[in-house]
N, C-alpha and C positions, 0 to 999 in steps of 0.2 A: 728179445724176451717178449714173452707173450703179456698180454696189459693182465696185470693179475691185480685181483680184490681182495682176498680171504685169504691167511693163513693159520699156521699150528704153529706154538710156542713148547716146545717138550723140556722138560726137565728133568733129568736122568741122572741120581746119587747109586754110584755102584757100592754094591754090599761091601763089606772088607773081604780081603783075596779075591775080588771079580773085576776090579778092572782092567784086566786085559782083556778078558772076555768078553766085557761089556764093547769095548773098544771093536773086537772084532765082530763082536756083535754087528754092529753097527756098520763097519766094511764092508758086510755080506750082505745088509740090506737095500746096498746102494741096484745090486742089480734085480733086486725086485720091485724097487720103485721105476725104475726102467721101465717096466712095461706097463707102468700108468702113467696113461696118455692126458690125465688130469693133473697129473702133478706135473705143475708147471717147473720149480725149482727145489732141488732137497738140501739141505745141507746137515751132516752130522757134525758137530762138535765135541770139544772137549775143552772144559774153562780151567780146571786142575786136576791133580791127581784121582780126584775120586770123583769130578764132578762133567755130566756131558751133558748134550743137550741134541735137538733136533728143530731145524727151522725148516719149512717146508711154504711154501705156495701155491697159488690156482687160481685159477680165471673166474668160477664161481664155488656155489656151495656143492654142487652135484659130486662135480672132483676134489672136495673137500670131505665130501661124505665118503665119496668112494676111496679115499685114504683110509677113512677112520676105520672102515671097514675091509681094509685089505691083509694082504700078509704081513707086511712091517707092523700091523697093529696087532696082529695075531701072536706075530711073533713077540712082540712085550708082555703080552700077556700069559704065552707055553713058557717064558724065562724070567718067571719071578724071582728065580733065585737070583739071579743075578743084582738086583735092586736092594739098597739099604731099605728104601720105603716105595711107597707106589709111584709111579710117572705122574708128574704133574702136568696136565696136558692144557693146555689156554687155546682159547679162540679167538683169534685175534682178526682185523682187519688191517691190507694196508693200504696205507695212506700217499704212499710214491714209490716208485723202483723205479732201474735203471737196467 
């Protein structure tokens, strides 16, 4: 793994009847994070029934930015319906990986 610094904390509550959606939402995004060469690590989750999330990594801010600014973020934002309430999205720094 590449020494990464910066990441994205996402918080994702799917509306009621959207999460499966949201779920696959999120399966489809895995291969557009693919082709950013700054994300270092993605990871979609799901913590319960209605509740998912996104952790995501990168070496610095550049490919931090170029996330915020890509399709995966585009795409939360064309599928609002799918959200109880809006993405809670944190910036985080990290502190060690493996």
């Amino acid at each position: 793994m590449a020494d990464v610094k910066v990441g994205l904390y996402v918080r994702l509550e799917a509306a009621q009847g959207k999460e499966s959606e949201l779920a696959d939402f999120l399966r489809k995004a895995q291969s557009l994070v693919e082709q950013e060469p700054g994300t270092t690590v993605w990871y979609a989750l799901q913590f319960g029934p209605s509740s998912f999330g996104i952790f995501d990594a990168f070496e610095d801010e550049d490919g931090r930015d170029a996330h915020l600014n890509g399709d995966v973020a585009q795409g939360l934002s064309d599928n609002a319906e799918l959200f109880a309430e809006a993405p809670s999205i944190e910036k985080v720094d990290v502190l060690a990986s493996k």
